[in-house]
C-alpha positions in Angstrom: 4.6 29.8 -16.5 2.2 27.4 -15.4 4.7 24.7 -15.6 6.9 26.4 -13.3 4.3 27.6 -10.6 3.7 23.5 -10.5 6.9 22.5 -9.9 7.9 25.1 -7.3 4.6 23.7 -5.7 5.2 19.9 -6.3 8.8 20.1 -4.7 7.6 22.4 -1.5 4.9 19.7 -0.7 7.8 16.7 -1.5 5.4 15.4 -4.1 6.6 11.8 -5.5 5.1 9.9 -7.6 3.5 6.2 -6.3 5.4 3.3 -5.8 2.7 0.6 -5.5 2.4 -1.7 -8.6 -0.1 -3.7 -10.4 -0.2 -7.0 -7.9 1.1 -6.3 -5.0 -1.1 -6.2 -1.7 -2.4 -3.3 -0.6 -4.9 -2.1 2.3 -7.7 0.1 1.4 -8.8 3.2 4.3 -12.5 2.3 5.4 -14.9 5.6 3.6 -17.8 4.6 6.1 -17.3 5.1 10.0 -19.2 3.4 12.1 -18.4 6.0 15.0 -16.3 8.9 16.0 -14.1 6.0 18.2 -14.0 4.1 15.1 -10.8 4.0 13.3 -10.6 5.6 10.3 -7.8 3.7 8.7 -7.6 0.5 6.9 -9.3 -2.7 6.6 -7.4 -6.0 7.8 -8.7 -7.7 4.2 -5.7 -7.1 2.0 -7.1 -6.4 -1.8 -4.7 -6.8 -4.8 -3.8 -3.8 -6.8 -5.1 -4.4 -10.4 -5.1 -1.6 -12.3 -3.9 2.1 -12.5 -5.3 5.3 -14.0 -3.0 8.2 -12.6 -4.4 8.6 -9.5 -7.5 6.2 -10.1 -7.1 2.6 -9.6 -8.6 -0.8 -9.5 -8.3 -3.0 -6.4 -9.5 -7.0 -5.8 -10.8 -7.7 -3.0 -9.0 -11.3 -2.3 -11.4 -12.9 -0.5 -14.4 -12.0 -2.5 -13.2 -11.6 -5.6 -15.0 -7.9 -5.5 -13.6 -5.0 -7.7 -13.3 -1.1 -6.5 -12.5 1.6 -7.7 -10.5 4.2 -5.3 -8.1 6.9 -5.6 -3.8 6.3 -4.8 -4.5 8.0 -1.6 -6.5 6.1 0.1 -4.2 2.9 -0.4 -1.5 1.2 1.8 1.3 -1.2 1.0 1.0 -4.1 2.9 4.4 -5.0 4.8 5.3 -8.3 5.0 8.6 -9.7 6.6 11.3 -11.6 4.7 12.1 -14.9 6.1 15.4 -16.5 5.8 15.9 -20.4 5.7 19.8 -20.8 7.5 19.7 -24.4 7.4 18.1 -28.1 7.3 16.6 -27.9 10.9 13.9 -25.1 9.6 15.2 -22.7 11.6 14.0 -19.4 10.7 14.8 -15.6 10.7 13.8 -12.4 9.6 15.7 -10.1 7.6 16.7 -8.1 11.4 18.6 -11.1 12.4 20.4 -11.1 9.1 21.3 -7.5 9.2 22.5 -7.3 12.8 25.0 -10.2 12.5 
């Protein structure tokens, strides 16, 4: 029964588990606001992801080297654009150029 009741309430709030995997770059939210202006979102340091624990994980600071513990929510994928080498003069793209042709 309790099973049930979790389900019906994991698929009204479209509950999914987390993509992000160990070593990829991710952004961590700031915990500590300076002011009410302040933003409340994430840091520009990326961090690696290092290890999980459910909703628990590990984080590495990449310019420091320092280690923190935070919970899945309060991480962000970092974006990045894929570049595409066309040909010998280093001309460059990104991946809306190649889709649009």
């Amino acid at each position: 029964m309790k099973e049930k009741g979790k389900e019906d309430a994991d698929r009204k709030r479209h509950a999914t588990e987390s993509t992000i995997g160990v070593g990829e770059e991710v952004y961590s939210k700031k915990l500590d606001k300076v002011n009410k202006l302040s933003s409340p979102f994430y840091d520009v340091r990326a961090s690696t992801f290092v290890n999980k624990n459910e909703n628990d994980v590990e984080i590495e600071n990449d310019d420091s080297g320092q280690r923190l513990r935070r919970n899945i929510f309060h991480l962000k994928l970092v974006e990045r654009q894929w570049m595409v080498r066309v040909d010998i003069d280093d001309y460059v793209r990104t991946d809306e150029d190649v889709v649009s042709q």
